[in-house]
N, CA, C and O atoms as CSV, one atom per row, in Angstrom:
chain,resi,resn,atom,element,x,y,z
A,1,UNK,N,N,-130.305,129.783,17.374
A,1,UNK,CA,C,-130.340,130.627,18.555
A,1,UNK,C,C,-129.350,130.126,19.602
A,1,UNK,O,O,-128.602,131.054,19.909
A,2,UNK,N,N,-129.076,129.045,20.241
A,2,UNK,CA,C,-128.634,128.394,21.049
A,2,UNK,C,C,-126.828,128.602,20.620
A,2,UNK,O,O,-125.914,128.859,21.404
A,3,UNK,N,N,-126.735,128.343,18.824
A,3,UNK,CA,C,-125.552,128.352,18.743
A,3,UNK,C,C,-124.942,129.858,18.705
A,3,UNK,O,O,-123.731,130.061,18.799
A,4,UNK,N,N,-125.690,130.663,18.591
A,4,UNK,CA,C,-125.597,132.157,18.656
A,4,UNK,C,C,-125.248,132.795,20.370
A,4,UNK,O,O,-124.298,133.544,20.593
A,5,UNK,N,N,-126.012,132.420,21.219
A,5,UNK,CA,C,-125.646,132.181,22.332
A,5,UNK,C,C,-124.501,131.873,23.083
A,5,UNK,O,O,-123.923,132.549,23.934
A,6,UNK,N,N,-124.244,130.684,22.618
A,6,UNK,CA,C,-122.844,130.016,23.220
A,6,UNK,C,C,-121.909,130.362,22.601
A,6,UNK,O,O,-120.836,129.833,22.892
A,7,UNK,N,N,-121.942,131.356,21.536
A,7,UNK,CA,C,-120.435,131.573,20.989
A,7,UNK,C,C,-120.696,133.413,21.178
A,7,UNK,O,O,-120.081,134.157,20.415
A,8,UNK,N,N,-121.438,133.878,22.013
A,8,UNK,CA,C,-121.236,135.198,22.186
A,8,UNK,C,C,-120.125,135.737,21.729
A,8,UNK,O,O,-119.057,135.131,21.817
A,9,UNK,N,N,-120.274,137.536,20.914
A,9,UNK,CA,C,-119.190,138.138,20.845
A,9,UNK,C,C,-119.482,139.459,20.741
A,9,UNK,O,O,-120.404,139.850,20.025
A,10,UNK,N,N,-118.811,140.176,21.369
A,10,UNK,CA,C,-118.682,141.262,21.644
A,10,UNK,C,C,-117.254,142.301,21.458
A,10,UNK,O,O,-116.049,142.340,21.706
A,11,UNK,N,N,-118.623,143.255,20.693
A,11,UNK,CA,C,-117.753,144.347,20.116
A,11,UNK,C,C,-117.626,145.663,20.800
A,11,UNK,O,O,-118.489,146.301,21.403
A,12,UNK,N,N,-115.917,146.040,20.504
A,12,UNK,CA,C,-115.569,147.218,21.157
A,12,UNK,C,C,-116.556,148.170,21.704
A,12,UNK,O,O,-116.269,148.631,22.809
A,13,UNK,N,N,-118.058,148.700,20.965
A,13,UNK,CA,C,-118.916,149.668,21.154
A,13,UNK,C,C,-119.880,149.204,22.404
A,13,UNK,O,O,-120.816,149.836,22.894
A,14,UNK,N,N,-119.425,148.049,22.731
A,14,UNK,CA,C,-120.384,147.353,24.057
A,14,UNK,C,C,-119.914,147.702,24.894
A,14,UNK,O,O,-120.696,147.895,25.825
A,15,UNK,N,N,-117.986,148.117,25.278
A,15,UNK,CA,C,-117.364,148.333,26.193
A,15,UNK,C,C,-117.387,149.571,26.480
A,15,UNK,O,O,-116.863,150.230,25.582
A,16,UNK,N,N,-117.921,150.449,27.696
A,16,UNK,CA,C,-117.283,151.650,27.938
A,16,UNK,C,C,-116.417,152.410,27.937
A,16,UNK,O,O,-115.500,151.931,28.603
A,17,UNK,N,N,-116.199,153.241,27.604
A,17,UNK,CA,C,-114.784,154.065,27.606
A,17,UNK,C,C,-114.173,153.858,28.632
A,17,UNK,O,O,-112.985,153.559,28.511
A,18,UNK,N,N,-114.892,153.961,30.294
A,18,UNK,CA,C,-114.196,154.357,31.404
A,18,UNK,C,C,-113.554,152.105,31.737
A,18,UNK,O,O,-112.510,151.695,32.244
A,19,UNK,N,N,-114.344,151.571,31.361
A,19,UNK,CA,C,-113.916,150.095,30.942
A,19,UNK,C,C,-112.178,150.052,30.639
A,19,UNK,O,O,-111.147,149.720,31.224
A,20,UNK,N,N,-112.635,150.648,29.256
A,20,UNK,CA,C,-111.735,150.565,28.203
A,20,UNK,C,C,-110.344,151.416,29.252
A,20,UNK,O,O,-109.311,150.780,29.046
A,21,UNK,N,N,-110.167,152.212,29.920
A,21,UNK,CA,C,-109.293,152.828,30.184
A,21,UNK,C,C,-108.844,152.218,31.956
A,21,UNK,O,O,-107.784,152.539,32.492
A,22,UNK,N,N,-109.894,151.321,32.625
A,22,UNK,CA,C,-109.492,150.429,33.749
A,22,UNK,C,C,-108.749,149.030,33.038
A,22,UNK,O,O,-107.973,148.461,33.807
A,23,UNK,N,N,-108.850,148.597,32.081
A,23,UNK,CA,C,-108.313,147.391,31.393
A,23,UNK,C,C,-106.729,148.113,30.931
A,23,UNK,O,O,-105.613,147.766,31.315
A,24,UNK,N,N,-106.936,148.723,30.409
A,24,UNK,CA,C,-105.461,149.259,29.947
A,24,UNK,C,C,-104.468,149.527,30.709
A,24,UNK,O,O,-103.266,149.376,30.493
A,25,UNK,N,N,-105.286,150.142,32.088
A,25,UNK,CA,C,-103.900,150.656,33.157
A,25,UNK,C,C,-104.065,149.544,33.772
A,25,UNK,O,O,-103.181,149.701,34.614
A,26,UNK,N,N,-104.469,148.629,33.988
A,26,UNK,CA,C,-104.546,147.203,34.755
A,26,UNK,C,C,-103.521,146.359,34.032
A,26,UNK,O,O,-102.826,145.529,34.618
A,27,UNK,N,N,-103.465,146.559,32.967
A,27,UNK,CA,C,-102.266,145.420,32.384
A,27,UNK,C,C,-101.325,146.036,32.510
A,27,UNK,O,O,-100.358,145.529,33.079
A,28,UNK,N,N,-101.263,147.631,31.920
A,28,UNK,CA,C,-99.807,148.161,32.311
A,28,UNK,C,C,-98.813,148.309,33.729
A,28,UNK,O,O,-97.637,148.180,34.071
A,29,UNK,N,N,-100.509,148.766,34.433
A,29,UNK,CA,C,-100.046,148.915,35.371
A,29,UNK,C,C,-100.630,148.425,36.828
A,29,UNK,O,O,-101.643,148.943,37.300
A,30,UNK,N,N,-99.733,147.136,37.657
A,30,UNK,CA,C,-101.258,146.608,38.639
A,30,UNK,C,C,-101.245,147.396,39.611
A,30,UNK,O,O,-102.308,147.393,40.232
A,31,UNK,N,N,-100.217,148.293,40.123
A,31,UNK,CA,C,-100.215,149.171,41.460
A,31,UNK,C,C,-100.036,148.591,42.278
A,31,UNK,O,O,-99.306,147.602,42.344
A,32,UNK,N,N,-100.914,149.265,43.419
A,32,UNK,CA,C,-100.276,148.747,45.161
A,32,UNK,C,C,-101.925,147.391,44.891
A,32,UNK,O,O,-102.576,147.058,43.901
A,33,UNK,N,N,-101.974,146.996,46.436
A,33,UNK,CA,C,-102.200,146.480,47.182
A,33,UNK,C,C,-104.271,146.543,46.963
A,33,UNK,O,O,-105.133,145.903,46.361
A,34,UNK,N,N,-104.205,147.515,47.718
A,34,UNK,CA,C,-105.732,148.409,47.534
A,34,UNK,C,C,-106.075,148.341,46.349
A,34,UNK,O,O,-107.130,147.758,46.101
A,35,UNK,N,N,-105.406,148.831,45.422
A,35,UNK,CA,C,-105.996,148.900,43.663
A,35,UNK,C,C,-106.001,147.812,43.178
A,35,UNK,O,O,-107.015,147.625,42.506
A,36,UNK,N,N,-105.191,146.826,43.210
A,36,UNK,CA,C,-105.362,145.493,43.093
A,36,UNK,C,C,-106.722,145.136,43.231
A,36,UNK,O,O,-107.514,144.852,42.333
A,37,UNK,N,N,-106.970,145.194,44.859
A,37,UNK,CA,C,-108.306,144.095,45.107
A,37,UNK,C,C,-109.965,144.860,44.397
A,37,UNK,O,O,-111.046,144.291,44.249
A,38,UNK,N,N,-109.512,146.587,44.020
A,38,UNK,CA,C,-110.608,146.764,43.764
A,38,UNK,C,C,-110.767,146.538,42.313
A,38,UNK,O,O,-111.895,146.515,41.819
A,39,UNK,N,N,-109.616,146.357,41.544
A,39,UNK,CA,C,-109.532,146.132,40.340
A,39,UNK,C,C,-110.070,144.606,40.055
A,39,UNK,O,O,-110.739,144.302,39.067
A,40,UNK,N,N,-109.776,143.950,40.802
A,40,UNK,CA,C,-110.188,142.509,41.186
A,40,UNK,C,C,-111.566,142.376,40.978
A,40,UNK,O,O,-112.152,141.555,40.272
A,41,UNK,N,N,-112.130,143.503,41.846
A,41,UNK,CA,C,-113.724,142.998,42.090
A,41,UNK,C,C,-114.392,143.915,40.868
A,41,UNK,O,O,-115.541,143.674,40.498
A,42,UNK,N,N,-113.772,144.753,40.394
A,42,UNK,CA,C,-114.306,144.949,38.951
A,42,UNK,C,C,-114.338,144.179,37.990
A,42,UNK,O,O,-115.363,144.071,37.316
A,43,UNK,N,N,-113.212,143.475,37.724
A,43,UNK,CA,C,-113.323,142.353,36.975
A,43,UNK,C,C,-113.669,141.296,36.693
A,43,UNK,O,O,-113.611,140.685,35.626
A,44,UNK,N,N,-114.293,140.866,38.276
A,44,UNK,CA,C,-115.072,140.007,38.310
A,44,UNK,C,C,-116.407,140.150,38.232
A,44,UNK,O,O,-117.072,139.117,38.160
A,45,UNK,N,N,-117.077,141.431,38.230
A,45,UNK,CA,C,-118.396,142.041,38.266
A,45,UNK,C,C,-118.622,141.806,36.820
A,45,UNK,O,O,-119.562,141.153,36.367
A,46,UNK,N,N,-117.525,142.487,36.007
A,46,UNK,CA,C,-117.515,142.684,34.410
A,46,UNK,C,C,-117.651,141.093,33.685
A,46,UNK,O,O,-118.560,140.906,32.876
A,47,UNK,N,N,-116.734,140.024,34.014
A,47,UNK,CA,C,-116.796,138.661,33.878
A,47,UNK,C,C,-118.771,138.383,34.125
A,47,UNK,O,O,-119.586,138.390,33.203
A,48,UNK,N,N,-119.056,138.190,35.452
A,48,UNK,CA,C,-119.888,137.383,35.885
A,48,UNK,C,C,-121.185,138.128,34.868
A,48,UNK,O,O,-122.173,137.511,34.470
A,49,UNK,N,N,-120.942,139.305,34.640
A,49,UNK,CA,C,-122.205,139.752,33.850
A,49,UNK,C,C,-122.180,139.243,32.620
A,49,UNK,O,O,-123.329,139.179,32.185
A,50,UNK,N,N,-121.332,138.826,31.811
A,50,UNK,CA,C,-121.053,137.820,30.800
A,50,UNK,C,C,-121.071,136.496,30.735
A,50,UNK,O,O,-120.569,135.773,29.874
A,51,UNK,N,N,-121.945,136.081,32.118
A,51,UNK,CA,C,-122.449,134.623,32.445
A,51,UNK,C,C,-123.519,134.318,31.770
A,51,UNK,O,O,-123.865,135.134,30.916
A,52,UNK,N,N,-124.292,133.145,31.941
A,52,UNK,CA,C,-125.717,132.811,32.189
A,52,UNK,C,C,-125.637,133.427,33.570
A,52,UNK,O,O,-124.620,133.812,34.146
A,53,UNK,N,N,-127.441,133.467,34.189
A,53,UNK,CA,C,-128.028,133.697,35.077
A,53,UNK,C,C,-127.863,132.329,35.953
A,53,UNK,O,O,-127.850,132.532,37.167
A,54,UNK,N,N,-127.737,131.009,35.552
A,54,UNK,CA,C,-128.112,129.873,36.105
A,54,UNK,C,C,-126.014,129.809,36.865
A,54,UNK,O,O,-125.537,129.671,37.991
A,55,UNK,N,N,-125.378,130.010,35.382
A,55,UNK,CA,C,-123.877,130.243,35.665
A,55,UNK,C,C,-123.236,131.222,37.112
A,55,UNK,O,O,-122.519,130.948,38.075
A,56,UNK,N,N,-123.913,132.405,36.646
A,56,UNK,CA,C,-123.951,133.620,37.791
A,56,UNK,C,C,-124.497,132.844,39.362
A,56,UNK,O,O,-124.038,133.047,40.486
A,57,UNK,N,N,-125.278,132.199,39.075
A,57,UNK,CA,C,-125.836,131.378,40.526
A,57,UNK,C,C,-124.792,130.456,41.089
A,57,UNK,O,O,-124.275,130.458,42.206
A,58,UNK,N,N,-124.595,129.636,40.015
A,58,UNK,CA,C,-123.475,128.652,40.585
A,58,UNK,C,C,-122.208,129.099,41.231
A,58,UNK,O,O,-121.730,128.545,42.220
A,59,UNK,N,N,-121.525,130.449,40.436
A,59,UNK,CA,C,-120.357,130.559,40.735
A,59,UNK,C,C,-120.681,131.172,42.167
A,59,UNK,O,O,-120.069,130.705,43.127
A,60,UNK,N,N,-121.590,132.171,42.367
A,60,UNK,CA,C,-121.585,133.337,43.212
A,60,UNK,C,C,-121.627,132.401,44.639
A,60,UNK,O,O,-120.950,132.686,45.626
A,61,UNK,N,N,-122.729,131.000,44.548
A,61,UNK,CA,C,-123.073,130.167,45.551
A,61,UNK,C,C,-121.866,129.350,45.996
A,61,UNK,O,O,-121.826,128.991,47.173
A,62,UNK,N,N,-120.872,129.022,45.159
A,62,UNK,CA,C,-119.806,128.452,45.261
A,62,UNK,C,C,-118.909,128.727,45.767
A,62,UNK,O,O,-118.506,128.367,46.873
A,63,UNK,N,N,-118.357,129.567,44.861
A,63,UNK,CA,C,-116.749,130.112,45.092
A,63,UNK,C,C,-116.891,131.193,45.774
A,63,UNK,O,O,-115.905,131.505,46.442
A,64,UNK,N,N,-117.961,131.998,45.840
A,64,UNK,CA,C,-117.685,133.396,46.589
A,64,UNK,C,C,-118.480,133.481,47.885
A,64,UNK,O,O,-118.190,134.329,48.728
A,65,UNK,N,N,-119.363,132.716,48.039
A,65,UNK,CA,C,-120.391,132.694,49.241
A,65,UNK,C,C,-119.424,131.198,49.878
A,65,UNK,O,O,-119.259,131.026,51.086
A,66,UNK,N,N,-119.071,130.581,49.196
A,66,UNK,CA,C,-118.544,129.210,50.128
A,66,UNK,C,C,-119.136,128.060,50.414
A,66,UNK,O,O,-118.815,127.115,51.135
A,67,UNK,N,N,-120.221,128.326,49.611
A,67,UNK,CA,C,-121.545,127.015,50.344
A,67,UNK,C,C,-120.778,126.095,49.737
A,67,UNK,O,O,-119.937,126.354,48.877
A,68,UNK,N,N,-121.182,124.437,50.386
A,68,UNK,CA,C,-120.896,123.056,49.610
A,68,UNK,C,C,-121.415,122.911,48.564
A,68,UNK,O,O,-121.981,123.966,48.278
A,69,UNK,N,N,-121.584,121.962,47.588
A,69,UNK,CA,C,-122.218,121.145,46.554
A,69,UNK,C,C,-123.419,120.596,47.212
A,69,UNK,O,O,-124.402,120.738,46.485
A,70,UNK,N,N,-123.679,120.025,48.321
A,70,UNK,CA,C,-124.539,119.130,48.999
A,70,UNK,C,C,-125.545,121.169,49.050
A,70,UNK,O,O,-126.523,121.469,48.365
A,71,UNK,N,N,-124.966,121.909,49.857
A,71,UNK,CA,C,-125.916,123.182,50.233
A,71,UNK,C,C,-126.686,123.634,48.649
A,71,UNK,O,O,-127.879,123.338,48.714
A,72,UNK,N,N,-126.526,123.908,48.045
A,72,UNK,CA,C,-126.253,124.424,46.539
A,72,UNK,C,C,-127.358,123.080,46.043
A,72,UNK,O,O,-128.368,123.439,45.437
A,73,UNK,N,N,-127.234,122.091,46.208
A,73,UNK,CA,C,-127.770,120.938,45.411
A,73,UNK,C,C,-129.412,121.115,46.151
A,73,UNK,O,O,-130.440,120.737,45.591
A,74,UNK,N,N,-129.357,121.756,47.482
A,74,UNK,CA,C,-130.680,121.584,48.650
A,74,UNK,C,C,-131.170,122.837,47.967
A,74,UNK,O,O,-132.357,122.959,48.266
A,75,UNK,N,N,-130.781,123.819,47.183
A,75,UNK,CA,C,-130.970,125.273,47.363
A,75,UNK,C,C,-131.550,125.547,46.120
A,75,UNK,O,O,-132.350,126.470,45.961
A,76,UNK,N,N,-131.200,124.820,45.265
A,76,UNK,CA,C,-131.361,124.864,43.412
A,76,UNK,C,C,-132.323,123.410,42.949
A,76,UNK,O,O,-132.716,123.174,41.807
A,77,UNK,N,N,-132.549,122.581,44.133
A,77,UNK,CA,C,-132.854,121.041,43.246
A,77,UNK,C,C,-132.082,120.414,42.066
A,77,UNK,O,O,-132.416,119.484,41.332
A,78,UNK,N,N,-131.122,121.058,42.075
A,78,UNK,CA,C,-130.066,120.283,41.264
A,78,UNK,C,C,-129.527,119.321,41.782
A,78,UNK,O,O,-129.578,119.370,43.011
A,79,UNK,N,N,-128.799,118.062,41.189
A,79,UNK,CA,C,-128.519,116.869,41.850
A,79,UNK,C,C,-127.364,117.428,42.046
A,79,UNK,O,O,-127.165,118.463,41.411
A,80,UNK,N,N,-126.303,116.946,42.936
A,80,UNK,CA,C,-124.775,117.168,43.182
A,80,UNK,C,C,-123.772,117.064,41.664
A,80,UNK,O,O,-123.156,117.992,41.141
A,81,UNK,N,N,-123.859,115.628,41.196
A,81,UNK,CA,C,-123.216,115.878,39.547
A,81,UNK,C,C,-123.614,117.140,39.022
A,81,UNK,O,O,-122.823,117.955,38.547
A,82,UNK,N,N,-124.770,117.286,39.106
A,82,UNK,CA,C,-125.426,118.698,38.255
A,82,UNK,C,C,-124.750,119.401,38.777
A,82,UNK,O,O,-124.375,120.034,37.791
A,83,UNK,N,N,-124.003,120.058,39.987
A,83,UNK,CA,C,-124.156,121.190,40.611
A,83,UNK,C,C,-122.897,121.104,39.827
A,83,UNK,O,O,-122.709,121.830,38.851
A,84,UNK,N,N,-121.850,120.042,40.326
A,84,UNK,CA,C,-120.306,120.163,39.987
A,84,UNK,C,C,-119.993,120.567,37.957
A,84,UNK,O,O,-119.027,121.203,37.537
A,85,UNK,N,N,-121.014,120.024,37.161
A,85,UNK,CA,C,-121.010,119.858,36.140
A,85,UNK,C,C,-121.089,121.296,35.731
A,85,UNK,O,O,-120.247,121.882,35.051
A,86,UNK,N,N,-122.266,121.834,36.253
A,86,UNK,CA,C,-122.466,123.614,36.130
A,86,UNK,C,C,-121.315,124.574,36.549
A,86,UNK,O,O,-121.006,125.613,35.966
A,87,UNK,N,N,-120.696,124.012,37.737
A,87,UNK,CA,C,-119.801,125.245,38.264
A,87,UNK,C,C,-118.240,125.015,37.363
A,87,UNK,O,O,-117.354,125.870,37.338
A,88,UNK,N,N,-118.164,123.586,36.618
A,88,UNK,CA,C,-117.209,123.195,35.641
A,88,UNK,C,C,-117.287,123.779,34.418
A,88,UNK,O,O,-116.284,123.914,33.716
A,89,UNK,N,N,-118.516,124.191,34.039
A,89,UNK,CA,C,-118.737,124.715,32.773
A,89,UNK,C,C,-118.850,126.239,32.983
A,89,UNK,O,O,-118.699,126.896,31.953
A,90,UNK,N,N,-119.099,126.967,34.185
A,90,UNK,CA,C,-119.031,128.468,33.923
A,90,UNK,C,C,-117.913,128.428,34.083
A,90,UNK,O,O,-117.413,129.465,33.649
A,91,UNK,N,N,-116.843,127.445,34.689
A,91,UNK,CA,C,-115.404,128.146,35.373
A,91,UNK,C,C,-114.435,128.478,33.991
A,91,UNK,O,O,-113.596,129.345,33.743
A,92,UNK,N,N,-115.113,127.101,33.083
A,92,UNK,CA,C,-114.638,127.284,31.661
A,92,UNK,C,C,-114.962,128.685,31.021
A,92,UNK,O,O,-113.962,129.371,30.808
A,93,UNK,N,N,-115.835,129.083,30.772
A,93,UNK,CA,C,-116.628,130.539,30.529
A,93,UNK,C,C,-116.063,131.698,31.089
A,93,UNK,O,O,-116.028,132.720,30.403
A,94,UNK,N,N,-115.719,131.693,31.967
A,94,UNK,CA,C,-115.024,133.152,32.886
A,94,UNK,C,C,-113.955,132.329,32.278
A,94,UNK,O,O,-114.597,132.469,31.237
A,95,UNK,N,N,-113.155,131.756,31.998
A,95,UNK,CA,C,-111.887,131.417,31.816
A,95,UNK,C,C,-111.784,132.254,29.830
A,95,UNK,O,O,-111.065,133.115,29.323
A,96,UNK,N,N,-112.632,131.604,29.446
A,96,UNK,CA,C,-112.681,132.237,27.976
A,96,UNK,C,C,-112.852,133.522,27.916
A,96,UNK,O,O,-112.356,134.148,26.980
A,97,UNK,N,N,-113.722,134.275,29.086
A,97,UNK,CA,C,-113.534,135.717,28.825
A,97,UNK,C,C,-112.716,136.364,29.202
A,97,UNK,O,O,-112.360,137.441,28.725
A,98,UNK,N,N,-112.158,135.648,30.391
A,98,UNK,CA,C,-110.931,136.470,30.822
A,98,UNK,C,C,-109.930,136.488,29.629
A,98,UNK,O,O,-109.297,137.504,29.342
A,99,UNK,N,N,-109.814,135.266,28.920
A,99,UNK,CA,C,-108.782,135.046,28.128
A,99,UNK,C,C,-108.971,136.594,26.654
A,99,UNK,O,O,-108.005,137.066,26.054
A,100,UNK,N,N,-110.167,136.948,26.489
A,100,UNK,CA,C,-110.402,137.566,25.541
A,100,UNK,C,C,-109.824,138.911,25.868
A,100,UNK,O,O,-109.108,139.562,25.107
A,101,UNK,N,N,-110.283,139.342,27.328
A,101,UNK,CA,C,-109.466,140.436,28.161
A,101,UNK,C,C,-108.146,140.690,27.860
A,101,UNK,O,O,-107.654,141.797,27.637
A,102,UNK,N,N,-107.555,139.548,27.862
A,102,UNK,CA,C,-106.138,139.360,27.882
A,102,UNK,C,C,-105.930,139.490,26.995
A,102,UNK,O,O,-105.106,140.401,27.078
A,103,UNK,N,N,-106.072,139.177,25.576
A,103,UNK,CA,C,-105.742,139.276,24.507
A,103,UNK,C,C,-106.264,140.631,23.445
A,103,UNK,O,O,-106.159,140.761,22.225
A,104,UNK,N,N,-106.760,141.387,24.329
A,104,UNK,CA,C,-107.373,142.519,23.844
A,104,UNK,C,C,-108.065,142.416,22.535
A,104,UNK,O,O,-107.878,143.147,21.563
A,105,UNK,N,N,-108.975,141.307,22.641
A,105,UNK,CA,C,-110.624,141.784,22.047
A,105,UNK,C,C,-111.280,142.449,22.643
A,105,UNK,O,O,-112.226,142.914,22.007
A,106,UNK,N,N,-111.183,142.808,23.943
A,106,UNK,CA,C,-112.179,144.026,24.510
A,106,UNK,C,C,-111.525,145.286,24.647
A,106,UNK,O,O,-112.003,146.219,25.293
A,107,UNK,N,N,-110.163,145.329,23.890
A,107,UNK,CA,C,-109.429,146.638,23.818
A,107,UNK,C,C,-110.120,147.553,22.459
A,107,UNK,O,O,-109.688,148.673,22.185
């Protein structure tokens, strides 16, 4: 189970059509300014839902809310190593899915 888990994979029929057709004009094409950032926050919506829940916590508390390691460590009872160790291992994770993006396994 665990190893089934951590090597998630996902097939074309998981992705939406309307997905499938924001990924395509996003590589072809990035546009202005505006489409950029909303394309941005789609992709990061699409990423983070391909987290853990514990992952989804770390990053969202981190990188996008801004809190410290020390705030985050008061907030979760996680020790500080823990906190840094977690937000090291999802950053790896969004890094692998983005990479799959890129390489059109989700095409």
């Amino acid at each position: 189970l665990r190893n089934h888990q951590r090597n998630r994979e996902h097939s074309v029929s998981e992705i939406t059509d309307e997905d499938k057709e924001w990924i395509e004009l996003f590589v072809q094409d990035p546009g202005d300014a505006a489409d950029n950032e909303n394309a941005a926050r789609a992709l990061l919506r699409r990423v983070m839902e391909d987290l853990s829940p514990e992952d989804q916590m770390v990053i969202q508390l981190l990188e996008i809310e801004g809190k410290s390691v020390k705030e985050i460590s008061g907030l979760t009872g996680w020790s500080n190593s823990l906190v840094k160790v977690r937000a090291f291992r999802a950053r790896g994770r969004m890094k692998k899915i983005l990479q799959k993006i890129k390489t059109g396994e989700y095409l």
